[in-house]
C-alpha positions as a Markdown table, in Angstrom:
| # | Residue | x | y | z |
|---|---|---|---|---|
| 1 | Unk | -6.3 | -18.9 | -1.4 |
| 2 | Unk | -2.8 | -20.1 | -0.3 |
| 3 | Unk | -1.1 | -22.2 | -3.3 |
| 4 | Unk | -0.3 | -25.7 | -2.2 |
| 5 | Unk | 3.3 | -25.7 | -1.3 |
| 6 | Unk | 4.3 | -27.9 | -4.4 |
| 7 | Unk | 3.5 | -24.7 | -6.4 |
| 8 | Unk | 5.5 | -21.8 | -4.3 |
| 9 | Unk | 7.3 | -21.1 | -6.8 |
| 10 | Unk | 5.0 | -21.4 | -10.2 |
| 11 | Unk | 3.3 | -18.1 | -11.5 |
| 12 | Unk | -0.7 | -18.2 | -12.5 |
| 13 | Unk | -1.2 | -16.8 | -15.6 |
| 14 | Unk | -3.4 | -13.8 | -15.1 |
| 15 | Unk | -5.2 | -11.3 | -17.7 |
| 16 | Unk | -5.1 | -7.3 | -18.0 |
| 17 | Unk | -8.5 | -6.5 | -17.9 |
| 18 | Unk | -8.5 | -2.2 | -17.2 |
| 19 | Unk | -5.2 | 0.0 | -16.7 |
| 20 | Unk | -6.1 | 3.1 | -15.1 |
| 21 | Unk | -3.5 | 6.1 | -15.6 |
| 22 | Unk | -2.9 | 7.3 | -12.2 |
| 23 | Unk | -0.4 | 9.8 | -13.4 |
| 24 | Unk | 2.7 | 10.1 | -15.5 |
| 25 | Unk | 4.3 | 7.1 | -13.6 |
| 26 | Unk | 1.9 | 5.4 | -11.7 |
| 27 | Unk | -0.6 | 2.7 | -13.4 |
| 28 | Unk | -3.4 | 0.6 | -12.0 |
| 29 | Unk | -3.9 | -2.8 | -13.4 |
| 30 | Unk | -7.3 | -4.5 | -12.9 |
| 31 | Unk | -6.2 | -8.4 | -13.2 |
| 32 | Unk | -8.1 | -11.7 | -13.5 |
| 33 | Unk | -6.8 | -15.1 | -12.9 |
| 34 | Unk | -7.1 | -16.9 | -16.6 |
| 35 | Unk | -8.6 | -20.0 | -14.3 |
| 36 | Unk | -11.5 | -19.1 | -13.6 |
| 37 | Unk | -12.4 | -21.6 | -10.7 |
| 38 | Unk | -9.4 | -19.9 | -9.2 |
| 39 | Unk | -9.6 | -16.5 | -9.9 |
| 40 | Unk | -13.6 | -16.7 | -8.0 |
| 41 | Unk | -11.7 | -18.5 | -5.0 |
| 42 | Unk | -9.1 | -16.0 | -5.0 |
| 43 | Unk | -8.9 | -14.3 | -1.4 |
| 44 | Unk | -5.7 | -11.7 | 0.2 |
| 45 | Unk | -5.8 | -9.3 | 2.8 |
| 46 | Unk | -5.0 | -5.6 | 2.8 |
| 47 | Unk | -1.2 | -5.1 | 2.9 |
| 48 | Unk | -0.2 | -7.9 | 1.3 |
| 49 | Unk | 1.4 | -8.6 | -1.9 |
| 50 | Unk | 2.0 | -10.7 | -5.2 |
| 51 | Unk | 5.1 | -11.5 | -6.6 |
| 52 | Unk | 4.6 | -10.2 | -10.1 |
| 53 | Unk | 6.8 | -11.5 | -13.4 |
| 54 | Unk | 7.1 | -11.3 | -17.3 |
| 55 | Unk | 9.1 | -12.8 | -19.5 |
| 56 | Unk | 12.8 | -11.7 | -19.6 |
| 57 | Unk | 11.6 | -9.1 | -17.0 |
| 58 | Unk | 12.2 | -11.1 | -14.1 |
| 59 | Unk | 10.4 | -11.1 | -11.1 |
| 60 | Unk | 9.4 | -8.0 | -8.7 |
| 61 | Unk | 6.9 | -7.6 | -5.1 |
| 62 | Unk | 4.0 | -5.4 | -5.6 |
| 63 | Unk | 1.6 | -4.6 | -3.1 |
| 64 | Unk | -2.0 | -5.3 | -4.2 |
| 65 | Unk | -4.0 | -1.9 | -3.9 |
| 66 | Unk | -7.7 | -4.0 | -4.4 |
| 67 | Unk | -10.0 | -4.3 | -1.7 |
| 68 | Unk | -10.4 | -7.9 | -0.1 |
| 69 | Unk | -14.7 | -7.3 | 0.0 |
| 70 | Unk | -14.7 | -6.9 | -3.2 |
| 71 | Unk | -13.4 | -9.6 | -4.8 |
| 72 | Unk | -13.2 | -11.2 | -8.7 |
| 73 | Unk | -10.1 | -8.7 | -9.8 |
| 74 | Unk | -6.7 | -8.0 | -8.2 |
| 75 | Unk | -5.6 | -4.1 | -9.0 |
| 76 | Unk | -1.9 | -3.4 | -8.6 |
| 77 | Unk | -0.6 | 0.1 | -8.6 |
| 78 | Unk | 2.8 | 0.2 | -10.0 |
| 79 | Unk | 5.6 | 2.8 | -10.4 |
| 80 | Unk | 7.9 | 2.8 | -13.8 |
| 81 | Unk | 11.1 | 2.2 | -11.8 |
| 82 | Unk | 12.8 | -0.7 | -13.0 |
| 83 | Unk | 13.1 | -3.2 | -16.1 |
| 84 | Unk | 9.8 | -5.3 | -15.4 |
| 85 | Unk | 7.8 | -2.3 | -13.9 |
| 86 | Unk | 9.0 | -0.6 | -17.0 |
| 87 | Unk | 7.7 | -3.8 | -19.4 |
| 88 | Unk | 4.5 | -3.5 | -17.1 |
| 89 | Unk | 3.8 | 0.1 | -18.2 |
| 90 | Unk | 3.6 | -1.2 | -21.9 |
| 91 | Unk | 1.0 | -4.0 | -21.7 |
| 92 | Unk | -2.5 | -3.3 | -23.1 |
| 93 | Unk | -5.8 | -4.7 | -22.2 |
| 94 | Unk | -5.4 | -8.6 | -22.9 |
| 95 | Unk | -2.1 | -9.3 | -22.2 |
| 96 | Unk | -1.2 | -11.5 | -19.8 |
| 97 | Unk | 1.4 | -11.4 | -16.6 |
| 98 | Unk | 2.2 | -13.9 | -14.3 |
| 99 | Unk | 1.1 | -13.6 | -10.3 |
| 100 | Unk | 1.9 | -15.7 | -7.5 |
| 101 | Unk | 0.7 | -14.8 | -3.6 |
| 102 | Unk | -0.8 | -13.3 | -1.8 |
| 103 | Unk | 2.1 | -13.7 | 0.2 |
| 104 | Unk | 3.2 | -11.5 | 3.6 |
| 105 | Unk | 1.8 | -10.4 | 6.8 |
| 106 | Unk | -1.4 | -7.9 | 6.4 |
| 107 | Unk | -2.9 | -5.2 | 8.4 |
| 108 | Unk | -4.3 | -6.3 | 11.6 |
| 109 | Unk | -7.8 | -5.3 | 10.6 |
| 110 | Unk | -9.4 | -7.6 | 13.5 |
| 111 | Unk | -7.0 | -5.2 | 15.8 |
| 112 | Unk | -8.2 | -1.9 | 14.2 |
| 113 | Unk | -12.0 | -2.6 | 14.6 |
| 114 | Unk | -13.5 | 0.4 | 16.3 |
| 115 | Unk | -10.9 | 2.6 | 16.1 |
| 116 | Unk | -10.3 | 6.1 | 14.6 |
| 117 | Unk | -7.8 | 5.2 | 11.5 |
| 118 | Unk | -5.4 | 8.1 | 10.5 |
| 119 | Unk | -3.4 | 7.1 | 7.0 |
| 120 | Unk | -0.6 | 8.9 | 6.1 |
| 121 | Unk | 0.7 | 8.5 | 2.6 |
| 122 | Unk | 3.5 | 9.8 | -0.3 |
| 123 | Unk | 3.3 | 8.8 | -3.6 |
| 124 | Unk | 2.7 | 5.6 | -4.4 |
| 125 | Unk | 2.5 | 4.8 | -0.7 |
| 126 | Unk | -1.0 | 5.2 | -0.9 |
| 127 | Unk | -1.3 | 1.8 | -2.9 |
| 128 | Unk | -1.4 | -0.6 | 0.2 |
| 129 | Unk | -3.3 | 1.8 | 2.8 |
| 130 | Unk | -5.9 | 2.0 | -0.6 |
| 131 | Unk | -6.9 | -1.6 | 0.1 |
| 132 | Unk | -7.1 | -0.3 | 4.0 |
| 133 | Unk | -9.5 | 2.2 | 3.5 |
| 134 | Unk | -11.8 | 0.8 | 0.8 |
| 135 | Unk | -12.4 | -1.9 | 3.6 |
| 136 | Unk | -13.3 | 0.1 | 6.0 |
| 137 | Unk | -15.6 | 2.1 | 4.2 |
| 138 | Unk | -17.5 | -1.1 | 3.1 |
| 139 | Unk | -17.6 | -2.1 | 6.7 |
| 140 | Unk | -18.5 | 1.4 | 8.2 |
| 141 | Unk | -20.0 | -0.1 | 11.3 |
| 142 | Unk | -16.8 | -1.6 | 12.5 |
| 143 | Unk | -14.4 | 1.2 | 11.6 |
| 144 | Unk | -14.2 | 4.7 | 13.6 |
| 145 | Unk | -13.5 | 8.4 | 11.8 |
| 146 | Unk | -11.1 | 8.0 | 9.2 |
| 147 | Unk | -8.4 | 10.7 | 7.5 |
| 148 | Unk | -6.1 | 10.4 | 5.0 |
| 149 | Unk | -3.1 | 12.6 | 4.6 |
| 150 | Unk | -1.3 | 12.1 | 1.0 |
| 151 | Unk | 1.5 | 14.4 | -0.4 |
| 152 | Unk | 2.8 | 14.4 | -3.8 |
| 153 | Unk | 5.3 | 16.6 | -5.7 |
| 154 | Unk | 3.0 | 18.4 | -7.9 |
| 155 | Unk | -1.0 | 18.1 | -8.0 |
| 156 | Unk | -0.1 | 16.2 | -11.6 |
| 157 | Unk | 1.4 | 13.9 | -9.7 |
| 158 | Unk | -1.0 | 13.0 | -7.5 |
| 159 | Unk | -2.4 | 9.5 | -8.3 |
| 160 | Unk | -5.6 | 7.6 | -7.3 |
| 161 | Unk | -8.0 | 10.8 | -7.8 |
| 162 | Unk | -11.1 | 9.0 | -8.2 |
| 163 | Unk | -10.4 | 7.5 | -4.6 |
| 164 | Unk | -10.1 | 10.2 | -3.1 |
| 165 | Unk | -13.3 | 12.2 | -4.2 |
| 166 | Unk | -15.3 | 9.1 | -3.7 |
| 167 | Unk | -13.7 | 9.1 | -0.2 |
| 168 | Unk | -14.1 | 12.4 | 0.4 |
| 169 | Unk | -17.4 | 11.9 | -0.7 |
| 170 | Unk | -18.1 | 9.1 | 1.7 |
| 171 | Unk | -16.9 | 11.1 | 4.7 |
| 172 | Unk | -13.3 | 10.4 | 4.7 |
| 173 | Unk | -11.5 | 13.7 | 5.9 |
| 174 | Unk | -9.3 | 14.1 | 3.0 |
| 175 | Unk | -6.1 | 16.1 | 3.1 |
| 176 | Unk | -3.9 | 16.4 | 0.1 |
| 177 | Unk | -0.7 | 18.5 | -0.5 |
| 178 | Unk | 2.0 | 19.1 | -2.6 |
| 179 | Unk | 5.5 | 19.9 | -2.8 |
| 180 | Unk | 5.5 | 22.7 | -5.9 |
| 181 | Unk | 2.1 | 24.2 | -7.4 |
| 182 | Unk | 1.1 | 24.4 | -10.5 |
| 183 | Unk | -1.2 | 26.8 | -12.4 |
| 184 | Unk | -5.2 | 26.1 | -10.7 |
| 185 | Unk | -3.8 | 24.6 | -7.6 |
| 186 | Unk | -5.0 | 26.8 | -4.3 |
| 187 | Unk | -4.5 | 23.5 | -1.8 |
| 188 | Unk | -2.0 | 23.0 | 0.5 |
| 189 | Unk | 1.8 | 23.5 | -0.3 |
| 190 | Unk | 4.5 | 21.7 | 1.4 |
| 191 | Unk | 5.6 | 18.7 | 3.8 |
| 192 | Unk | 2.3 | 16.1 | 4.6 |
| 193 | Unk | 3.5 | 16.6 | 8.4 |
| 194 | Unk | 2.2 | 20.3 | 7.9 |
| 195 | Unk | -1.1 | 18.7 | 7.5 |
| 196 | Unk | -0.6 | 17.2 | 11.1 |
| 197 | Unk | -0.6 | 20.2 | 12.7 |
| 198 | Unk | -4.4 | 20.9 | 12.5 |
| 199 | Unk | -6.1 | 17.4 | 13.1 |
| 200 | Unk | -8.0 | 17.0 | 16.5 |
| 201 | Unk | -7.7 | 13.7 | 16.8 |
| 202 | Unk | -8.9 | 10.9 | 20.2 |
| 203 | Unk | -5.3 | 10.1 | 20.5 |
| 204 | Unk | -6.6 | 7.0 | 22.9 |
| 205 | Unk | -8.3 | 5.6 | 20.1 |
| 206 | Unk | -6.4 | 6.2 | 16.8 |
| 207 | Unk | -3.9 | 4.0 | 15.5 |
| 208 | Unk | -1.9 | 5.9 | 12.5 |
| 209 | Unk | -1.3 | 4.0 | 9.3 |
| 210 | Unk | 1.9 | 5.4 | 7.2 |
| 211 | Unk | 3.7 | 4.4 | 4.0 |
| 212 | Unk | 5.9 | 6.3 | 2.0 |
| 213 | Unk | 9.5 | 7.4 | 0.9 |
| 214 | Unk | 12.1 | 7.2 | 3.7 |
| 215 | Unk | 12.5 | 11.1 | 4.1 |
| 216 | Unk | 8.5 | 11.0 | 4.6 |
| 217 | Unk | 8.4 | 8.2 | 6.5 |
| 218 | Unk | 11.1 | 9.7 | 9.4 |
| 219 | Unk | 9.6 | 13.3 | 9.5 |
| 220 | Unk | 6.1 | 11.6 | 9.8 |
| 221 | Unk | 6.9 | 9.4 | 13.1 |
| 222 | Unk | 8.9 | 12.1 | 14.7 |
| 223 | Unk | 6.1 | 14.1 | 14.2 |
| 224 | Unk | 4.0 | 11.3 | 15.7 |
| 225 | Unk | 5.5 | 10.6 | 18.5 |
| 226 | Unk | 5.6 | 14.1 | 19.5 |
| 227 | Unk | 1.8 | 14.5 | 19.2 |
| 228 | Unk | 1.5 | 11.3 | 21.6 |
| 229 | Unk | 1.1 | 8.0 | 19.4 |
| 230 | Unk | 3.0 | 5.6 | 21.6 |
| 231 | Unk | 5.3 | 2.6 | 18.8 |
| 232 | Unk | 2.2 | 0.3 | 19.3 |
| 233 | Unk | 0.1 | 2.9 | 17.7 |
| 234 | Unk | 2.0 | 3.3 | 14.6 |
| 235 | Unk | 1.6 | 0.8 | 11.3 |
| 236 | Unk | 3.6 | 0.8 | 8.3 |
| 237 | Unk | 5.0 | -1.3 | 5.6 |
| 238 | Unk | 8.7 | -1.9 | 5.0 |
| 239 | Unk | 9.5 | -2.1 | 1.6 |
| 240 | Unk | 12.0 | -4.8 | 0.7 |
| 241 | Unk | 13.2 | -6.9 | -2.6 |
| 242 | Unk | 11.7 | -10.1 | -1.5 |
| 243 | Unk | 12.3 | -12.8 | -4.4 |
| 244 | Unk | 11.0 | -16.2 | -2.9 |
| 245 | Unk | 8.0 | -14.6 | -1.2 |
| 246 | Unk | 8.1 | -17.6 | 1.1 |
| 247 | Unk | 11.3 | -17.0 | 3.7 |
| 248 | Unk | 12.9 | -19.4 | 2.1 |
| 249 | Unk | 15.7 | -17.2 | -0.3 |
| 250 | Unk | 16.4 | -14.8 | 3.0 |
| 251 | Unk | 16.9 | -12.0 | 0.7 |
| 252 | Unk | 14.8 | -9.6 | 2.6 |
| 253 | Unk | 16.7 | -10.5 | 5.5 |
| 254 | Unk | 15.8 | -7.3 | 8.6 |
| 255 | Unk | 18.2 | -7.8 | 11.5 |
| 256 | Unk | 16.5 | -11.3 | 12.3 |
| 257 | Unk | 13.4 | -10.5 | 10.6 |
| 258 | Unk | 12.4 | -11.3 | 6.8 |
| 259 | Unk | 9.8 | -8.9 | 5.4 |
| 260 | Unk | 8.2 | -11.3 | 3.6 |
| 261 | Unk | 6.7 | -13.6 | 6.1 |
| 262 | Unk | 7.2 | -11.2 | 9.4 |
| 263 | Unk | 6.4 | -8.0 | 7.3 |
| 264 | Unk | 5.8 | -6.5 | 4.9 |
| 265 | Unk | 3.3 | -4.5 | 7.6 |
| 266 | Unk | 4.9 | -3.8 | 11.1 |
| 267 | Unk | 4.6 | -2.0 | 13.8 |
| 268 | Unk | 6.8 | 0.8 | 15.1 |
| 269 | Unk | 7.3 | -0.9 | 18.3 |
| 270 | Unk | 8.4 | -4.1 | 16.3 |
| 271 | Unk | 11.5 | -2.1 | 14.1 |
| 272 | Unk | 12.1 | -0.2 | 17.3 |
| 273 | Unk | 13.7 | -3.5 | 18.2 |
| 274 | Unk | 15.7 | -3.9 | 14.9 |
| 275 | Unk | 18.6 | -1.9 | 13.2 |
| 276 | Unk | 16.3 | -0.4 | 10.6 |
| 277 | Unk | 18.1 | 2.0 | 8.4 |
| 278 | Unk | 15.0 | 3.9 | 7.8 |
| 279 | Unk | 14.3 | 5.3 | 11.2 |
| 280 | Unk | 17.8 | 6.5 | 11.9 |
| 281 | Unk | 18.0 | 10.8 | 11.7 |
């Protein structure tokens, strides 16, 4: 539910009602809206994001990791990185934060009906495609074969576990890898392009979902492109510091682009046509 434009800029108060340890760095946080009217009319779409604050923490974008069917909490998956990410990591079941949003551009879900979905993750880059998948897997008749790819740096590091047995589980062909074992591990070790190398995929009907660190994100579309995935087939999301939300601040500003309201989800054939740092090398 869009907030009327009066309120753009004021925060909802919203509850922590589960934190889930994803690993040493990463947390889930399974929020409520304190109104409750609003909290059940609450509605977002996968790929977009909420503009997340605490007292003299300031204000940050993160993506919201929940799945749009299945509504009543938001879950945001956030990285200790900075001063209010940081603060975020020391709340407890009860405390409150303040959310505005959904705000940005989603996945074009109408546009990826009845295709075969390949997502491509590192790190907390699997946060936003999360909300991707779960909605395809609770619409199974409108989605094709899906696989997820997702690389961490060691198999302690590797977050969102209980997604990816219950995918796994559910069909999804799961793929994980890491960058240095540890004792126990006996999966795959090194780059998540390795894992490219052996998928049989209907190039004609896959579109390719990736999101991760820049040095991922490169080797992953080069990769891409030489296996045949034309710009239009690629998806991504283009992490920027947007502090508005709303287009109005231009602080996310992309070579004519602002990631907030054009992004944050593009598609390679889009930031083909921009000076994007990120696919340079």
């Amino acid at each position: 539910m869009p907030q009327p434009i009066a309120d753009i800029y004021l925060p909802r108060q919203a509850r922590v009602e589960q934190i889930e340890i994803e690993n040493s760095q990463i947390a889930t946080f399974v929020l409520a809206f304190s109104d409750r009217r609003y909290n059940d009319a609450f509605r977002y779409q996968p790929g977009q994001f909420m503009l997340v604050s605490m007292p003299h923490c300031g204000e940050a974008p993160i993506s919201i990791s929940s799945t749009p069917t299945r509504p009543g909490n938001i879950h945001l998956s956030v990285r200790k990185a900075g001063k209010l990410t940081t603060a975020m990591h020391g709340l407890r079941v009860g405390d409150t934060i303040g959310l505005r949003g959904p705000y940005g551009r989603p996945f074009p879900m109408e546009q990826l009906a009845g295709r075969d979905l390949l997502f491509v993750a590192g790190g907390i880059g699997l946060a936003p495609l999360r909300a991707v998948v779960n909605s395809c897997l609770d619409q199974p008749d409108r989605f094709g074969a899906l696989t997820v790819l997702y690389g961490s740096r060691t198999p302690s590091d590797i977050a969102f576990q209980p997604d990816l047995a219950q995918w796994h589980n559910q069909g999804v062909d799961c793929r994980l890898t890491v960058d240095a074992a540890e004792p126990g591990w006996d999966g795959s070790v090194g780059l998540v392009t390795a894992l490219l190398d052996d998928l049989a995929l209907k190039l004609d009907k896959s579109t390719a979902l990736i999101c991760g660190p820049p040095l991922m994100f490169r080797a992953v579309l080069g990769k891409l492109t030489n296996m045949g995935f034309s710009d239009h087939q690629v998806l991504t999301t283009m992490e920027r510091h947007m502090k508005c939300g709303v287009g109005i601040c231009r602080h996310c500003h992309m070579d004519g682009k602002l990631a907030c309201v054009d992004g944050p989800v593009f598609s390679l054939a889009e930031l083909r046509k921009l000076k994007i740092m990120e696919l340079d090398g």
